[in-house]
C-alpha positions in Angstrom: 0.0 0.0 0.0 1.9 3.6 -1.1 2.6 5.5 1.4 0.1 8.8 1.4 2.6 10.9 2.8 4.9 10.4 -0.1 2.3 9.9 -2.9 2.3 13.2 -5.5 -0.6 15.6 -5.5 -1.7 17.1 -9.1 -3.3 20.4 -9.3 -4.8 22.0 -12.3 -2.9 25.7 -13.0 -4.7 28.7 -12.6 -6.5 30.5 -15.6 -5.2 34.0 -14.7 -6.8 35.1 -18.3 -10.0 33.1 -18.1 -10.0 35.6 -14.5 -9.5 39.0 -16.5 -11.9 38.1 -18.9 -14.4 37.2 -17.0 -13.6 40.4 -14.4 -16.2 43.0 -13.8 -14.8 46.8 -14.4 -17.4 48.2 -11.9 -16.2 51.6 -13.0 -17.4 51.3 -16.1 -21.0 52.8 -17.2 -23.4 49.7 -18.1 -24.1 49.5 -21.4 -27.8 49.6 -22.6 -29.6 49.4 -26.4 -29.1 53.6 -26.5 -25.4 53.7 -25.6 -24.7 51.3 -28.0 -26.7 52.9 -31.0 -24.6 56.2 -30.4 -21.0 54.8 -29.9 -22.4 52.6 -33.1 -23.4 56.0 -35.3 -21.0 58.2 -34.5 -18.2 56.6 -35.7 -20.2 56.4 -39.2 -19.1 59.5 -41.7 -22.6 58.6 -43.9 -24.7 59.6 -40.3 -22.9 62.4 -39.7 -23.5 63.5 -43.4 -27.0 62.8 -42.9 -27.6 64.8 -39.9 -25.7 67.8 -41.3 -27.8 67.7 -44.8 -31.2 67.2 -42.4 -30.3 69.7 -40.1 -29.3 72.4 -43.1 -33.0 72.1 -44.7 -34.5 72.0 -41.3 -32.8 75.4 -40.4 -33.6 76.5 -44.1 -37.2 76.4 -42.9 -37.0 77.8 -39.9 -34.8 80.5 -40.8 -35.1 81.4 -44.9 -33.2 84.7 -44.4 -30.0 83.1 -43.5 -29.6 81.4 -46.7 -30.9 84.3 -48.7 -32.3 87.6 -48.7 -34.4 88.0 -52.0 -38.0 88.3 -51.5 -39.5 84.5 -53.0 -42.3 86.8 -54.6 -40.3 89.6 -56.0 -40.7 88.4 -59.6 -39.8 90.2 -62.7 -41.2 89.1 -66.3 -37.9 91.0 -67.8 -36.1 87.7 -66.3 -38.3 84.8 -67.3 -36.3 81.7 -68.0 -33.2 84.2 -67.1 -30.0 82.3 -66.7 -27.8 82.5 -63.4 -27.2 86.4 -62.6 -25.3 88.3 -59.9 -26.7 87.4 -56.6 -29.1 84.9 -58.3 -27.0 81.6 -58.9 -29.7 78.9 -59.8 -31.6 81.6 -62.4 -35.3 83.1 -62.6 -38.9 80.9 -63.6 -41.1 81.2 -66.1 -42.6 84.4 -63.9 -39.3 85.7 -63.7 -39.0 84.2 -59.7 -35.2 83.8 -58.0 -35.3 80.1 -57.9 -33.1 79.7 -55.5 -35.1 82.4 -53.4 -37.9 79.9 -53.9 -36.3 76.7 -52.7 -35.4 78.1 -49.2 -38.6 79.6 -48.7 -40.2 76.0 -50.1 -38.2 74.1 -47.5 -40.4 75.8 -44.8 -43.8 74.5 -46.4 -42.7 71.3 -48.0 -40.6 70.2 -44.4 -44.2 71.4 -42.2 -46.4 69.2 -44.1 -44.0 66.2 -43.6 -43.0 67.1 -39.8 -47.3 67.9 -38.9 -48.1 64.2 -40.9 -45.5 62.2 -39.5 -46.4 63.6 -35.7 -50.2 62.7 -36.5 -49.4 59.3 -38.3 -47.0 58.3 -35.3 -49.5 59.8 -32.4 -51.9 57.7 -33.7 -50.2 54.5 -34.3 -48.5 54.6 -31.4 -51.8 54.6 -29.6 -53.5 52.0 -31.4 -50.2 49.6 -31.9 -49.7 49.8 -27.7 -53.1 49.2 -26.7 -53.7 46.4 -29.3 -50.4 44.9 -28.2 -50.5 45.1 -24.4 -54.4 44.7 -23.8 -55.1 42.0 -26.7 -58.6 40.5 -26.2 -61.0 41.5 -28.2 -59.7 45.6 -28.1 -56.3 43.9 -30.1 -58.9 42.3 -32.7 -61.0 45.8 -33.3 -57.9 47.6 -33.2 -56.0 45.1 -35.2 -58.9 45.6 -38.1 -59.2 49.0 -38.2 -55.8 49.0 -38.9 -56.0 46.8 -42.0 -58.7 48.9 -43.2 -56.1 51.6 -43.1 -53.3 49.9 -44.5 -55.3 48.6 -47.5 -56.2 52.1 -48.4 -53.6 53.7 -50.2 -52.9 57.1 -48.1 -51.9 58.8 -51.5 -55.2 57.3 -53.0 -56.7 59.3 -49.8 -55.2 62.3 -49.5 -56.1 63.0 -53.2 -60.0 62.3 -52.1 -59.8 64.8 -48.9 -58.1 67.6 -50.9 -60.7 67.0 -53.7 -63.6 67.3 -51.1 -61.8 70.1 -49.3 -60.7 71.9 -52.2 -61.9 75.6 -50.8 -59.7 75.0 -47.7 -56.8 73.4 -49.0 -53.5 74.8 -46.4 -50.8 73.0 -44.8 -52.6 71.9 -41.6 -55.3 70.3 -43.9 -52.5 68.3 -46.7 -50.7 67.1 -43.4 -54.3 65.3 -41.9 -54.7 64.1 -45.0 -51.5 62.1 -45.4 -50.9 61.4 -41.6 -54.3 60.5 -40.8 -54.4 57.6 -43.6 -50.8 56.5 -42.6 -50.7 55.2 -39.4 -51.2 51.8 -39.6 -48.3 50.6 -40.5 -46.7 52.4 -37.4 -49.3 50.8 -35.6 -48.3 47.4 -37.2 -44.9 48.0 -35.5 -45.5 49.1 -32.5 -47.8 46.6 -31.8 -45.3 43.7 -32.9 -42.5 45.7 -30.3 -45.3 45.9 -27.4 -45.7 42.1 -27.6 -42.2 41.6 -27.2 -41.7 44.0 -24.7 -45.0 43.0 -22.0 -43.3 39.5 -21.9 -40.1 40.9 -19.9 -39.3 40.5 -16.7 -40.1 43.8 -15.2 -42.9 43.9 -16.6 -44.3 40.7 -14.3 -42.5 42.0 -11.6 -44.6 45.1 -12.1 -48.1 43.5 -11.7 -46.7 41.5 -9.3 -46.2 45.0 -7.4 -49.2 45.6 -7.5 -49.3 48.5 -10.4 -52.1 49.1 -13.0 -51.9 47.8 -16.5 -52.6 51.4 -17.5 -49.3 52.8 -15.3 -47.4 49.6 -16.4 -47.8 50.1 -20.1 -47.1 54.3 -19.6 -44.3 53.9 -17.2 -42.6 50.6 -18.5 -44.1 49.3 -21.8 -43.9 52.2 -23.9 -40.5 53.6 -23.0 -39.1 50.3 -24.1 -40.7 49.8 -27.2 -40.0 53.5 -28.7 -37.2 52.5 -30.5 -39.4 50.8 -33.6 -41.2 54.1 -33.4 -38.3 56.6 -34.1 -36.9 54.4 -37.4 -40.5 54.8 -38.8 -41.1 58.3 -37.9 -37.6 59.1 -39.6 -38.4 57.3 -42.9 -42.1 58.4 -42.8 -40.9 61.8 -42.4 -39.0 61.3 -46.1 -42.3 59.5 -47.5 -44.5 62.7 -46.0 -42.0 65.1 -48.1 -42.5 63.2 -51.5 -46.2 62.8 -50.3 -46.7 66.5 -50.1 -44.3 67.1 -53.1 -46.7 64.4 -55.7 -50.3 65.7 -54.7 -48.9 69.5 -55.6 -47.6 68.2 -58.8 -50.8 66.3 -59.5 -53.0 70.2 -58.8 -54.6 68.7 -55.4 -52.1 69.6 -52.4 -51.4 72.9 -51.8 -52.8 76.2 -53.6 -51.1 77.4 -56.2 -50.4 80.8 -53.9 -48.7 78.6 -51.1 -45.2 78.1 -52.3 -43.4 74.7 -51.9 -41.1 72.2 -53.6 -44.3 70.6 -55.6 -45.7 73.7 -56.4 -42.4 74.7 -58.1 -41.7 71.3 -59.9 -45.2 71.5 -61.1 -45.4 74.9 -62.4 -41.9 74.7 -64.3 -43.1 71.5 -66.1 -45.1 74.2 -68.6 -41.5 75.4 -69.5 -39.0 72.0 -69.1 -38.3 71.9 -72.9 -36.6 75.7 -72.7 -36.0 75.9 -69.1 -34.9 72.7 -67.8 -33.5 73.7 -64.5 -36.6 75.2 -63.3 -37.8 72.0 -62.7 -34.5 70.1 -61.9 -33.2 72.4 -59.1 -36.1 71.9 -56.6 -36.1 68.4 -57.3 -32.5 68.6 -56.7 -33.9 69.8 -53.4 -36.5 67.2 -52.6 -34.3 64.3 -53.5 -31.7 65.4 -50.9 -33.9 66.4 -48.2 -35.9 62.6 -48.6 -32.3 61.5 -48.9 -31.3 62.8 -45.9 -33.9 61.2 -43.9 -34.1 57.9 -45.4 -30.3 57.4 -45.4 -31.0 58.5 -41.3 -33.7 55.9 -40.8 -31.8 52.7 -41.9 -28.4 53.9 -40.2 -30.6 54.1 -37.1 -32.4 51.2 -37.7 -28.6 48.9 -38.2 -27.6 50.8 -34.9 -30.4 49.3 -32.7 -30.8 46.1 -34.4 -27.8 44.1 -32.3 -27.8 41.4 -34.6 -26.9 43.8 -37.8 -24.5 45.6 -35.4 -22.8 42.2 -35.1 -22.8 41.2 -38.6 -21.2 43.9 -39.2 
């Protein structure tokens, strides 16, 4: 029988790196889906280039003056069709109008109709998607199918029926219910998908466990963690508002002919495209970078909270 005093002991090394891996640095911020998205973005030159271009038409609506200071209706038939001239650099319309005078003062009408549609479409979808999704019953089934009423109406194919019927009192604040109010269910679609994911988490049982109201629960918990959906389709519904806006002007049913915008423009130089071409192409010039802007915005944001494209990547 060995002897145990002289039999040899075998123990495993130490993982000193499996230890500093697996360390905590509890001076370190915890990381959560918002945190990432930004340290995600901003190392992306195509975001940055996005927000600059956004925030330049944004502030060319709010502030026309600062990117010129010709009067948009101080038109002169002595310059119709007129080529670029001093203090004039994109040339003069059919009316003799400064065109580029006309594309900052556009922004601010072409950028309210898509701001005031997109808050109405997302308002209402975000109420409808959150109480179909967290409730569900038989409020998730009428909710659910007045939504698919919605969403099987084209909100083009709308829009162009209110301003018909509502031709004496067409304005901005009637063009953006028409578009948002026909758009919102496919916000609603979304948000109702996130709100079903979101009522399954665990604070959320430990909530009604607590003791809270469903109601309180769904303002207080639900919602907050289900906005992110909301702000990548309120983004790219802001572009599709824009083009909405810019198509039912062209077509002679958004705005009056005496309320100046993008559409307005491109459809009043379309008389004129044969011997003034760039009437027409300059403020779509404008409409495609503004929708650019936005679109380009939407999907960057959408990667940057979507942790599976973020590790693709």
């Amino acid at each position: 029988m060995p002897d145990p005093t002289t039999q040899k002991h075998y123990v495993a090394p130490v993982e000193t790196e499996s230890i500093a891996v697996d360390a905590v640095r509890i001076s370190e911020k915890p990381s959560n889906l918002w945190r990432d998205a930004w340290s995600d973005l901003r190392r992306r030159p195509l975001f940055w280039f996005s927000v600059v271009l956004g925030l330049v038409f944004l502030l060319m609506a709010v502030w026309p003056t600062l990117f010129t200071a010709t009067p948009p209706d101080s038109c002169d038939l002595a310059n119709s069709n007129g080529g670029p001239a001093a203090g004039h650099p994109l040339g003069f319309t059919f009316q003799g109008c400064d065109i580029y005078a006309r594309i900052a003062w556009g922004a601010q009408t072409s950028l309210a109709v898509g701001l005031i549609a997109t808050l109405i479409s997302s308002f209402l979808g975000l109420i409808m998607g959150a109480l179909a999704g967290f409730y569900g019953g038989w409020l998730d089934g009428l909710l659910s199918r007045i939504g698919d009423i919605f969403f099987a109406i084209p909100y083009i194919l709308a829009a162009v029926v209110v301003m018909t019927v509502f031709r004496d009192s067409r304005s901005v604040w009637t063009l953006a219910l028409a578009i948002g109010g026909f758009a919102w269910a496919s916000t609603a679609r979304v948000v109702r998908a996130e709100v079903l994911r979101v009522r399954q988490a665990d604070f959320v049982m430990a909530s009604q466990a607590l003791g809270q109201s469903k109601f309180k629960i769904l303002l207080n918990h639900v919602i907050p963690n289900a906005i992110a959906p909301l702000l990548v389709v309120s983004t790219l519904g802001l572009a599709a508002a824009i083009v909405a806006e810019a198509t039912l002007s062209f077509l002679g049913v958004g705005l009056g002919s005496d309320v100046m915008s993008w559409g307005n423009d491109i459809s009043d130089a379309q008389a004129s495209l044969r011997v003034a071409p760039m009437a027409l192409i300059y403020p779509s010039i404008a409409l495609t970078l503004a929708v650019l802007a936005f679109v380009t915005l939407g999907e960057l944001i959408r990667d940057a909270l979507d942790p599976k494209a973020r590790a693709r990547r």
